[in-house]
Structure formats: structure tokens, C-alpha cells
N, C-alpha and C positions, 0 to 999 in steps of 0.2 A: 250193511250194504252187501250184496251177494257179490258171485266172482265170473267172472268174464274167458271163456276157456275156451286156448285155439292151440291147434293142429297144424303141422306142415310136413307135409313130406319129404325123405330126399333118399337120395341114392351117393352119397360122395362118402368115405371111410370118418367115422367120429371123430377121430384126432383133427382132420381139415375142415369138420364141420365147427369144431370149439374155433378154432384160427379165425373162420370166418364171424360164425358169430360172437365172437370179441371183437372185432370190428365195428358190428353194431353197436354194440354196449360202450364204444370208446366215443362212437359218434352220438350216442343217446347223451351220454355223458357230457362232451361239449357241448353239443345244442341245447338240453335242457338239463344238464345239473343233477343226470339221474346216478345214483349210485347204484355199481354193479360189485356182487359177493360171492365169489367161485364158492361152492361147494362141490369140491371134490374137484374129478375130472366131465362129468356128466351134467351140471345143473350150473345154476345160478338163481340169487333174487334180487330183484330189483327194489329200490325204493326213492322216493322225488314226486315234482310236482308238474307234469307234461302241462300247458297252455292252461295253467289255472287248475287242474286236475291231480288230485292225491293218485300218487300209484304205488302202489303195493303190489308184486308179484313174482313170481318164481318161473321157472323151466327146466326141463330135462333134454338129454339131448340123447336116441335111443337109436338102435341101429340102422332103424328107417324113419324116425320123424323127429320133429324140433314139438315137443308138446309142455303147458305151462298154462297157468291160471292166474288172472291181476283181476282187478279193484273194476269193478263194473260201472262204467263212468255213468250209467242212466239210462234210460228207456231214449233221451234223444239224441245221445254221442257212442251210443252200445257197436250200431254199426258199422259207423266210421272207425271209430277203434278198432274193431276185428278185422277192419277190410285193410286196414294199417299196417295192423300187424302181420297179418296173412301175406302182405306186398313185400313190405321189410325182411322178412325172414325167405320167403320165396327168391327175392333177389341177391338175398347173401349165399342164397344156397343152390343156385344156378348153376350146375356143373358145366355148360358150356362158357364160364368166364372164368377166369384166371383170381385168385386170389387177390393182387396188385388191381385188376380192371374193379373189383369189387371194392377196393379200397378207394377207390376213385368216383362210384358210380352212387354214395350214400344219401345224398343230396333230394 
């Protein structure tokens, strides 16, 4: 199965970009059971099973973008995943909200 690779941008300093997206990774984690594996200070990978779906994937977190490659759910869930994931990391990484608003706003 090939691999699924998205892009996001952002402008907020790395260290407040990990804070944020460990948020996610806490709420991927209670909602579906995904396991998150820091490496280092800059990445992570993922691994679990999203709504019936094997995921497998990694990330980097770089001085201007959140970028990272998972488990290509198929030609008919391909989009909706990317458009997912693009939304999810877009919203954690919204510099005009507050860390706490983001903490709030996962849902």
C-alpha cells in the first residue's frame, strides 16, 4: 500500500508548535487508540486503527511546516484523509488562538 503525504504550514516558533501538536496526538489518542512516539524534539509516528483503518505514519515539525507521510487509506477515503488531516493540523496551528482555545476546540 503506498503512502498518503501532507503539508502544512505555519508561522508560530517550533517549541509552541510541538505543545500544540501534542494536543492532537492526545486527542487522536483518546478518540481512537492511536499511539503517539516522540522522536526527538522535531517528529513523531503514529500508529492504530482510525474508523476501521490501519495507520501507520510519521511527521516532522520544521521551521515553517508540520510535514509527514501515513498509510494511504485507498483511492475512495484518500481525500477525506488528507482533507483531515490538513483541517486538524491547520487548526492546532492557528496562531490567532491561544494554546488553551486549541485545547478546547479538537472536537
Amino acid at each position: 500500500m503506498g503512502m498518503l503525504k501532507f503539508e502544512v504550514p505555519h508561522n508560530l516558533p517550533k517549541d509552541e508548535v510541538k505543545k500544540r501538536v501534542e494536543q492532537l496526538l492526545q486527542y487522536w489518542g483518546s478518540k481512537y487508540g492511536v499511539k503517539s512516539d516522540w522522536q526527538g524534539d522535531e517528529g513523531a509516528k503514529l500508529a492504530g486503527k482510525v474508523m476501521g483503518i490501519n495507520l501507520d505514519a510519521s511527521f516532522v515539525i520544521t521551521d515553517k511546516t508540520v510535514s509527514g507521510e501515513g498509510t494511504d487509506p485507498g483511492m475512495l477515503l484518500r481525500g477525506q484523509a488528507k482533507t483531515y488531516l490538513q483541517k486538524k493540523f491547520s487548526a492546532v496551528l492557528d496562531p490567532s488562538k491561544s494554546l488553551d482555545q486549541v485545547k478546547g476546540n479538537l472536537d
